[in-house]
C-alpha positions as CSV (number, residue, x, y, z in Angstrom):
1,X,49.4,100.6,45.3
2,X,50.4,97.2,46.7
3,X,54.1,97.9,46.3
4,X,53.8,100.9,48.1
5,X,51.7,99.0,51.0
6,X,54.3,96.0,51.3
7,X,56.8,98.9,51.5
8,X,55.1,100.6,54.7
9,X,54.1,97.3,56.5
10,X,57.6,95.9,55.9
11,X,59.4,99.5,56.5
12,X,57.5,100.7,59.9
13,X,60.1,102.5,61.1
14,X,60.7,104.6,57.8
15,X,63.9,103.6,56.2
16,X,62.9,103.2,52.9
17,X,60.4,105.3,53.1
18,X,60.5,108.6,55.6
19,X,57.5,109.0,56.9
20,X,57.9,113.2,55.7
21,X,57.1,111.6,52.6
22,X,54.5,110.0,53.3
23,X,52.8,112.7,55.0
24,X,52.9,114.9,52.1
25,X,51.8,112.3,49.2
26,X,49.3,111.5,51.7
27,X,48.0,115.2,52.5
28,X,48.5,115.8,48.6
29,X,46.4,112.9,47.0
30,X,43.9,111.8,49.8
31,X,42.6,114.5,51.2
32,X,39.8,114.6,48.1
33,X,39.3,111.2,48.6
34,X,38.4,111.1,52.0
35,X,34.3,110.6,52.6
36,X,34.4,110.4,49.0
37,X,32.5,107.9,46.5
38,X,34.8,104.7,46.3
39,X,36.2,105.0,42.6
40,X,37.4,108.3,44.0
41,X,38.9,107.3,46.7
42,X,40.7,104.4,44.3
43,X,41.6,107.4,42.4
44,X,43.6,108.9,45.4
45,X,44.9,106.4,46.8
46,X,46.6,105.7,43.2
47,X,47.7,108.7,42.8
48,X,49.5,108.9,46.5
49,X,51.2,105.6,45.4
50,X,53.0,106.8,42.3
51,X,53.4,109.7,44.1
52,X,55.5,107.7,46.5
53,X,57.1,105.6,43.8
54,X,58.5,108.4,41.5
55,X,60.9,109.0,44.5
56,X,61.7,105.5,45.0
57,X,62.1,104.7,41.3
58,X,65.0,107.2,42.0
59,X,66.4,105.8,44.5
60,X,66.0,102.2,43.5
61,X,66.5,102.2,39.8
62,X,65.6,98.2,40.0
63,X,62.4,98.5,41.2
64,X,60.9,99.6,37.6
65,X,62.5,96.1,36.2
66,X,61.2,94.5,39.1
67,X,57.7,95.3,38.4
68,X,58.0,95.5,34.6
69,X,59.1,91.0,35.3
70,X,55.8,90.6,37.7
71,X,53.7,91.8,34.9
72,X,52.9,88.8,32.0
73,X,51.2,91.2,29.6
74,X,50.4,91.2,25.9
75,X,53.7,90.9,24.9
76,X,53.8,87.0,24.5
77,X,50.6,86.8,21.9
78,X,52.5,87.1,18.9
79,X,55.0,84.9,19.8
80,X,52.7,81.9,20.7
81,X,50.6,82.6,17.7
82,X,53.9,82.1,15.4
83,X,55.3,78.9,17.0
84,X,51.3,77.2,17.6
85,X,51.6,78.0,14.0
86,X,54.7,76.4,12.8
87,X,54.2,73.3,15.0
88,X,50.9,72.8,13.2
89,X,52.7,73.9,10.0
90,X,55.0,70.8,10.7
91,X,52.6,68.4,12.3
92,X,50.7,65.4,10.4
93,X,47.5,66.7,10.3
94,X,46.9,63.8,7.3
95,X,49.0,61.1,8.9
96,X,52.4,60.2,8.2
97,X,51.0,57.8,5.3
98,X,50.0,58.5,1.9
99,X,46.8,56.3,2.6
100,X,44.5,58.0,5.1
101,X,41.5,56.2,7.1
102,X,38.5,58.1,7.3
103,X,38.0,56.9,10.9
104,X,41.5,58.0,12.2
105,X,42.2,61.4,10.5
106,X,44.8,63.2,13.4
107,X,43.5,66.4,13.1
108,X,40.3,64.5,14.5
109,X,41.9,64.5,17.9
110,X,42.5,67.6,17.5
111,X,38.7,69.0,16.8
112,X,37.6,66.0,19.7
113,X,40.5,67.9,22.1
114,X,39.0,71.7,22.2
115,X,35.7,70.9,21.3
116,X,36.2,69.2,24.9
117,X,37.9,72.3,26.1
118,X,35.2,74.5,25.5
119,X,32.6,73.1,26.0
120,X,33.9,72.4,29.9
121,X,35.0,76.1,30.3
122,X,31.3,76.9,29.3
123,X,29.6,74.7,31.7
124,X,31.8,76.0,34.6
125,X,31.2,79.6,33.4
126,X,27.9,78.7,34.6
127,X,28.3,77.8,38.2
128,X,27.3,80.3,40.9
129,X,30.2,81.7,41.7
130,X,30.2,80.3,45.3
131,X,30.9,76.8,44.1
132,X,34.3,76.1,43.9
133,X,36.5,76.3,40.7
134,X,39.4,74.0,39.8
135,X,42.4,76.0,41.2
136,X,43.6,78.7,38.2
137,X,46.7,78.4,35.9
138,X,47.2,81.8,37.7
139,X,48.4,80.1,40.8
140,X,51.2,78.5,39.1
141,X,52.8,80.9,36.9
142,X,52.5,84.2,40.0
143,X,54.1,81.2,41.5
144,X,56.8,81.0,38.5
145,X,57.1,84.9,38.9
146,X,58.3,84.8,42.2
147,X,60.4,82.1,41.6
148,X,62.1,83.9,38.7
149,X,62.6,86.8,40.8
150,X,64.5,85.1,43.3
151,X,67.0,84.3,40.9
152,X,67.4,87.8,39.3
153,X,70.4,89.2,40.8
154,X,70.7,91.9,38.7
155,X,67.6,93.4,39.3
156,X,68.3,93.1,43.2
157,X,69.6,95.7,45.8
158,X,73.3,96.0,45.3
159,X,74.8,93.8,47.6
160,X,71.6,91.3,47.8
161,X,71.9,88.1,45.7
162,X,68.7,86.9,46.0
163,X,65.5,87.2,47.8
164,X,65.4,85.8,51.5
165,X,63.0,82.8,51.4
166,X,60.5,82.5,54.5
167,X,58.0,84.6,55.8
168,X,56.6,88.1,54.7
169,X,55.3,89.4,58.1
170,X,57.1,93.1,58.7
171,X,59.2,93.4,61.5
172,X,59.0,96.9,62.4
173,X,61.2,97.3,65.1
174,X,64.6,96.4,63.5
175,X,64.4,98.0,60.5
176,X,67.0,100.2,60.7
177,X,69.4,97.0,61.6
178,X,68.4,95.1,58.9
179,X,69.1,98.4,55.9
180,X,67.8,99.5,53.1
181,X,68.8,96.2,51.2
182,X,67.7,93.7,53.2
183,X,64.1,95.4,53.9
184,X,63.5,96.1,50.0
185,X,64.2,92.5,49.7
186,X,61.5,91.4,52.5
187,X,59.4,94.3,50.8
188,X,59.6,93.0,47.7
189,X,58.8,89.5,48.9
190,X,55.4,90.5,50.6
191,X,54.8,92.6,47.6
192,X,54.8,89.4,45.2
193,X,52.7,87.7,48.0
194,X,50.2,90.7,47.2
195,X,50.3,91.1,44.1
196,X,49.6,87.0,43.3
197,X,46.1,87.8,45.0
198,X,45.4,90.9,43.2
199,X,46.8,90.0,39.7
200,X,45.0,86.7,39.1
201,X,41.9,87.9,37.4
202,X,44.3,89.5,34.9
203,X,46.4,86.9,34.4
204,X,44.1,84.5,34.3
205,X,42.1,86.1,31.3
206,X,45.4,86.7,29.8
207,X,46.9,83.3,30.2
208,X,43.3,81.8,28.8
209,X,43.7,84.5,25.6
210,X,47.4,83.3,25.1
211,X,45.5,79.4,25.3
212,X,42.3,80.5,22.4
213,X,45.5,82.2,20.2
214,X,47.8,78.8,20.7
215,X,44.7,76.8,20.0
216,X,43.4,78.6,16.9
217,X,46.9,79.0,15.2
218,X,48.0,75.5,15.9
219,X,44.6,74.3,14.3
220,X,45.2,76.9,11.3
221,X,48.9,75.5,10.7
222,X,47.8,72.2,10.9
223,X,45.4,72.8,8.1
224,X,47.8,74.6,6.1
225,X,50.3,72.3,6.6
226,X,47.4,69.6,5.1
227,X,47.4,71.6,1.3
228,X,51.2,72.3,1.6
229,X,51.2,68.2,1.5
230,X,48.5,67.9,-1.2
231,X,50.2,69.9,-3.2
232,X,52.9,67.9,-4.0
233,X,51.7,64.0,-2.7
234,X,48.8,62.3,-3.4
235,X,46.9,61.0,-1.0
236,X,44.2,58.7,-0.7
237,X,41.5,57.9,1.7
238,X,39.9,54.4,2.7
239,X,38.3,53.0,5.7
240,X,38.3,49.8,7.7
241,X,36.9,48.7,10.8
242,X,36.7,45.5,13.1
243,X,33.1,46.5,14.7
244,X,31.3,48.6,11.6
245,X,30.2,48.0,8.1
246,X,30.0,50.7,5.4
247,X,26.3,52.0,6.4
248,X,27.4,52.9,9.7
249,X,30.4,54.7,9.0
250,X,28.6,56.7,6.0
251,X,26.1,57.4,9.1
252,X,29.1,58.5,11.7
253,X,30.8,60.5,8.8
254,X,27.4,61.8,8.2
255,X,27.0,63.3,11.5
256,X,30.6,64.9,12.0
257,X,30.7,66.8,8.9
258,X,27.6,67.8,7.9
259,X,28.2,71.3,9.1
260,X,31.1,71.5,6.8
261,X,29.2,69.8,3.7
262,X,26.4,72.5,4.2
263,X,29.0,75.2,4.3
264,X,31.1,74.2,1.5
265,X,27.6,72.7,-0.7
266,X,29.7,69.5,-1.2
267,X,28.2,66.0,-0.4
268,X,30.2,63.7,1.2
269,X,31.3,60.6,-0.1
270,X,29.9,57.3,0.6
271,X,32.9,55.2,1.7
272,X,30.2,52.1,1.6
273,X,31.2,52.0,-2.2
274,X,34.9,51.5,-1.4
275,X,35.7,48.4,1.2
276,X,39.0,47.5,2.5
277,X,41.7,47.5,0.8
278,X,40.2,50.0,-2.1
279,X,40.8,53.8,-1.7
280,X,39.4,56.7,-3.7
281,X,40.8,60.6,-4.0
282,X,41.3,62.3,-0.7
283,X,40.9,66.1,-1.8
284,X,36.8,66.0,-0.6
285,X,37.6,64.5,2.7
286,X,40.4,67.0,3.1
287,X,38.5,70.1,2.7
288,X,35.3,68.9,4.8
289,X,37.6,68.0,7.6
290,X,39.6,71.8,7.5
291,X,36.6,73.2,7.2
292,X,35.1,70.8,10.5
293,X,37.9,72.2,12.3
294,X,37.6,76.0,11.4
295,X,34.0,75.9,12.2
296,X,34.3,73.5,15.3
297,X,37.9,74.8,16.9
298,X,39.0,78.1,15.0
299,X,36.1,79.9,15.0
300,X,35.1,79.2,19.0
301,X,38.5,80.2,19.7
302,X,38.5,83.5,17.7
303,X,34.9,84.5,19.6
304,X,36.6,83.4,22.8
305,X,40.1,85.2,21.9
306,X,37.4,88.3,21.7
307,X,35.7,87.9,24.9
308,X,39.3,87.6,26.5
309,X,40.4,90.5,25.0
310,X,37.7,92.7,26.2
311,X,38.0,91.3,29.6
312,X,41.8,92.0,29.5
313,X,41.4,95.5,28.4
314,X,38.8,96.3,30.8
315,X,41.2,94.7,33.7
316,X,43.8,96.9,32.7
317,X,41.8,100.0,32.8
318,X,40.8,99.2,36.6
319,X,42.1,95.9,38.3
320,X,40.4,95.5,41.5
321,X,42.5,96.0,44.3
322,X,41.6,95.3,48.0
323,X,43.7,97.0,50.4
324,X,43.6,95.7,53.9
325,X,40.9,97.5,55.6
326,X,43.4,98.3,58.8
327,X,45.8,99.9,56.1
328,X,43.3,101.6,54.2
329,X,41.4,103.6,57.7
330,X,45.0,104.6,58.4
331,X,45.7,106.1,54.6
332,X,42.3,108.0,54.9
333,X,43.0,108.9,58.5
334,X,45.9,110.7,57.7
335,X,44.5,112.2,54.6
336,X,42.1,114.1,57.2
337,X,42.4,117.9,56.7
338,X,40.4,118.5,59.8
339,X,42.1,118.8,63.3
340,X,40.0,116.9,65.6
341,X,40.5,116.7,69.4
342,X,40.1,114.1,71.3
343,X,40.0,113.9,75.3
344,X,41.2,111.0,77.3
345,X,40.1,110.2,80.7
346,X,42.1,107.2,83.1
347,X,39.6,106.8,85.7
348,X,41.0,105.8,88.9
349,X,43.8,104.0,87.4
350,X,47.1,105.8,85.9
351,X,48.2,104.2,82.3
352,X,52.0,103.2,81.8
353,X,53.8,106.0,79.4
354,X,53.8,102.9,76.6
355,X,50.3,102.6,77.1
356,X,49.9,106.1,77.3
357,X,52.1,106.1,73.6
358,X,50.3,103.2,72.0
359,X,46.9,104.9,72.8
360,X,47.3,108.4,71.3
361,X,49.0,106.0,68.1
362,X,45.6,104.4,67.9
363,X,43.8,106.9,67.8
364,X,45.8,109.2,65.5
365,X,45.2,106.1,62.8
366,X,41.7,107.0,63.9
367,X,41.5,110.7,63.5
368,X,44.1,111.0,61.3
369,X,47.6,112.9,62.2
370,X,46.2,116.3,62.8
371,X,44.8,115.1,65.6
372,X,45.1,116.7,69.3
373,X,44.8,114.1,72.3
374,X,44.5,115.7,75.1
375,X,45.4,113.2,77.8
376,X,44.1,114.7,81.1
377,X,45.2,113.7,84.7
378,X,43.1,110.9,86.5
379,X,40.1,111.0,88.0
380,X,40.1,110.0,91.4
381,X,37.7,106.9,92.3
382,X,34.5,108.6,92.9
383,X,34.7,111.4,91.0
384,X,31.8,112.2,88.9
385,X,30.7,114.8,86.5
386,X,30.1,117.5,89.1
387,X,33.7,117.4,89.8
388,X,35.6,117.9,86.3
389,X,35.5,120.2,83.4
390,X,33.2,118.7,80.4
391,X,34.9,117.3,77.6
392,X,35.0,119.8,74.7
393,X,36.7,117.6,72.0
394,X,35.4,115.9,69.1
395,X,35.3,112.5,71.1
396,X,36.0,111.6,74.6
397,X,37.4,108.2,75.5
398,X,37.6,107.3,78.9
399,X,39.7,104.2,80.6
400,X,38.9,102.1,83.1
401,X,40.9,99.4,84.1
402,X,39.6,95.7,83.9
403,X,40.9,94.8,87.0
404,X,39.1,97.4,88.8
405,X,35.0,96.0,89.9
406,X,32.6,98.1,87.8
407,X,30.2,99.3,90.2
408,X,26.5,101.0,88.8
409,X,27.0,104.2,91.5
410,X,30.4,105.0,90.6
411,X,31.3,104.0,87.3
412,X,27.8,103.9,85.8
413,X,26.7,106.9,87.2
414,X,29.7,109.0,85.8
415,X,29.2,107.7,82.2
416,X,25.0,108.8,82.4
417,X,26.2,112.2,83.6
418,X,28.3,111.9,80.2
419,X,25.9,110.7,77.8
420,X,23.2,113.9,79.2
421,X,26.1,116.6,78.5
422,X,27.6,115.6,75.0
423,X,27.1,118.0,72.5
424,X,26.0,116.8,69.5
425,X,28.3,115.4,67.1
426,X,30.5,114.5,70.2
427,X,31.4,110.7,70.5
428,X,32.0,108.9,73.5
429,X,34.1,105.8,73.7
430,X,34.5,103.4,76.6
431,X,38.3,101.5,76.9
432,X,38.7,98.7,79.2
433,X,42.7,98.1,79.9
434,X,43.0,94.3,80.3
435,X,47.0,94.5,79.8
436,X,47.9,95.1,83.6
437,X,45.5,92.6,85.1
438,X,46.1,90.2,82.4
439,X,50.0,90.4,83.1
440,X,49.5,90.0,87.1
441,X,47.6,87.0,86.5
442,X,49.0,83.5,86.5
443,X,48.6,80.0,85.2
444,X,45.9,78.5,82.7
445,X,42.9,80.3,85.2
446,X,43.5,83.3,83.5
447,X,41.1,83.1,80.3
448,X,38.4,82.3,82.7
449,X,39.0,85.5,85.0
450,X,39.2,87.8,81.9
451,X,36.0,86.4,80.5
452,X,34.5,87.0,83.9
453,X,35.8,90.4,84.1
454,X,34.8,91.4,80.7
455,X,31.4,90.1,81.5
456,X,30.8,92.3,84.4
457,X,32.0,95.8,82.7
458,X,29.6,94.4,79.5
459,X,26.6,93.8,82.1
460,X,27.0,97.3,83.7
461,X,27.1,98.9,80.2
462,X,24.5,97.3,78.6
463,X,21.3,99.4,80.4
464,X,23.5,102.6,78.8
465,X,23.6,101.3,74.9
466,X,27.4,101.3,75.3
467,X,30.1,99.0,73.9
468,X,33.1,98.5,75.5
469,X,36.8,98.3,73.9
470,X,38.2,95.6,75.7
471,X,42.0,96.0,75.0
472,X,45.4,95.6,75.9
473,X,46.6,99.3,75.9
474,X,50.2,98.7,75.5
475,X,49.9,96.2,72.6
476,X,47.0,97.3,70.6
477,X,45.8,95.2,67.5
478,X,44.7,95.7,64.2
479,X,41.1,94.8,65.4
480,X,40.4,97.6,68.1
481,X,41.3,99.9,65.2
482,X,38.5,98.4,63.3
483,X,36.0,98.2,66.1
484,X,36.6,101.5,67.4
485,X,33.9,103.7,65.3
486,X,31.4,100.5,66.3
487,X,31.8,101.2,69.8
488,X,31.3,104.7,69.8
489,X,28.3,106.3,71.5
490,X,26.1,107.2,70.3
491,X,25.8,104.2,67.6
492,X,26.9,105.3,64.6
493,X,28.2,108.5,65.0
494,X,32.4,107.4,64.6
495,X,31.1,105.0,61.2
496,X,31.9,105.9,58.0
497,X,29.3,107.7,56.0
């Protein structure tokens, strides 16, 4: 899905991909999903993606590698497990000497380390979620994806050798000058940008199952690697200290491994019996310290390795994606099976033809591309209801011009004839052009006059419960798409159900 999206913001002009194509994976997949429940409407717009990307899989054969190397799935578990292993195979979980201190047994540090570790993932498991988190591993290695991908040219468009560095933002008009290569490349590079967002969850529970598997078979080598030593040395175990006497380390080893004594039903030794330089047999200390660090490191880990897991599979199944909301109108827009028409009225004022384009563009992301705008001639200043046809459309949106002085006889009048002869289920929707007064206007008084002009439109349409779309109609924006069902009239009859 979010390839697909970088694709069609990068590729407006429909290069890559025609727009005939997307019309029919569109009219194909979405049309059940539109007023649907959302895990429906996931459904559809899922389905129109790989729709979409069985053709370019064709004719981009590198685009299936190129998503297979953004992925970091299970495929790294076993080989983390095996080399954890063998470096705790090959560490000194006893200490390079035969002669071992009670009070500095390495595979202490060890126990100390992800006893640590977990307990601090715990307590910030517990934070409300609107507290801030340290920054994600995540970060870093989507970071290290993208990275990596720059440097793939193999994978790359023939005739690309790496990714352009810089900006994502689309730039729609020149996409035919730039080619097919050079907008998959920005494609793909908005598409990583994307997909960092949307994969973290994922990644983040797998890079923290990858962690519990490292952890658990590291300890478990380590502790092998302690009998593989006994078994052909002898070691021995002692204890001395500048600060403590016997007593108190009998009391410290006390603490730490009485878990393991209880487990195993073995006492542990008193070392009180033995002072410095006198050592006694290692072998009991040995199995209550491997038996401290399953309990206390390899068995946390393999609970947590489970949670993971079950958080990873259920990520897999259904990774929550949020589109843009701009994009995601315009995908159910033109999933629309119904042929709605809309009537435009210019009211004393005659739009430019590329306002006159841009406005039937808005509202066919709107109404979806069976739409019909009828744009009619315009009304002469004056002219009320008594002198035109009613509108017979779905929705009628009528433009004034902000430069014009909104007067309650003329203007206000026309709009309460309006509101008393819509049918119901017919919308009406009030556009204020600020693009040609705007551009007549000069210097740093400008801001000020449009605030005053949108002030007096808002304070003649207030006593009519009416919103009005303030916008330059030769360069829409994303916004006036959104606030375009919130301004209809009557309120709520353009929102979503």
């Amino acid at each position: 899905m979010l390839l697909v999206q970088a694709i069609e913001e990068t590729d407006r002009g429909g290069v890559l991909l025609s727009h005939g194509a997307r019309r029919l994976a569109t009219e194909a997949h979405l049309a059940s999903g539109v007023g649907a429940s959302k895990g429906r409407e996931a459904d559809a717009l899922a389905g129109r993606a790989e729709a979409l990307l069985k053709d370019l899989d064709q004719r981009f054969p590198e685009l299936p590698k190129l998503r297979r190397w953004s992925r970091f799935d299970g495929r790294w578990t076993w080989p983390v497990a095996v080399v954890s292993g063998l470096l705790g195979l090959a560490s000194q979980g006893l200490g390079s000497a035969r002669q071992i201190s009670v009070l500095a047994v390495p595979l202490m540090v060890l126990v100390v380390w992800n006893v640590g570790v977990l307990s601090l993932s715990f307590l910030l498991g517990l934070l409300p979620s609107g507290l801030p988190k340290p920054a994600p591993v995540a970060r870093w290695v989507a970071w290290l994806q993208g990275r990596s991908m720059r440097r793939l040219p193999s994978l790359l468009p023939k005739g690309s050798s790496k990714l352009p560095k810089g900006s994502s933002k689309t730039q729609g008009d020149d996409d035919a000058v730039a080619g097919e290569d050079g907008l998959l490349a920005r494609s793909l590079l908005h598409f990583l940008s994307l997909w960092s967002v949307a994969q973290a969850p994922l990644l983040a529970a797998r890079l923290r199952r990858l962690l519990h598997v490292g952890s658990s078979a590291l300890v478990a080598g380590t502790v092998a690697g302690m009998y593989v030593r006994g078994l052909v040395r002898e070691y021995r175990v002692g204890w001395e200290s500048t600060f403590l006497d016997g007593e108190q380390v009998d009391a410290i080893l006390g603490l730490v491994l009485a878990p393991a004594s209880k487990l195993l039903q073995m006492e542990i030794p008193s070392v009180a019996l033995y002072p410095w330089p006198e050592t006694f047999d290692a072998a009991p200390f040995i199995h209550l310290w491997a038996a401290t660090a399953l309990l206390f490191v390899g068995l946390p880990r393999a609970l947590a390795w489970l949670w993971e897991s079950w958080r990873v599979r259920r990520l897999e199944k259904r990774l929550p994606v949020q589109l843009p909301e701009v994009y995601r109108r315009r995908l159910l827009a033109a999933g629309q099976t119904v042929a709605h028409q809309v009537d435009v009225w210019p009211y004393s004022y005659q739009p430019s033809s590329k306002a006159a384009e841009q406005g039937q563009r808005l509202l066919l992301d709107v109404f979806g591309r069976r739409c019909q705008v009828r744009l009619a001639a315009s009304l002469a200043y004056g002219d009320l209801l008594d002198d035109t046809e009613p509108p017979r459309g779905r929705c009628l949106v009528i433009i004034f011009n902000l430069a014009q002085t909104p007067e309650k006889e003329v203007h206000g009048e026309l709009l309460r004839q309006l509101q008393e002869v819509l049918a119901p289920g017919q919308s009406l929707v009030v556009w204020v052009d600020s693009g040609p007064y705007r551009r007549r206007q000069q210097g740093e008084v400008v801001a000020a006059r449009l605030d005053e002009k949108r002030a007096a439109w808002r304070r003649l349409l207030d006593p009519l419960s009416i919103k009005p779309l303030v916008l330059d109609l030769e360069s829409p924006q994303d916004a006036d798409l959104l606030r375009f069902p919130t301004v209809a009239w009557p309120p709520g009859s353009l929102e979503e159900k």
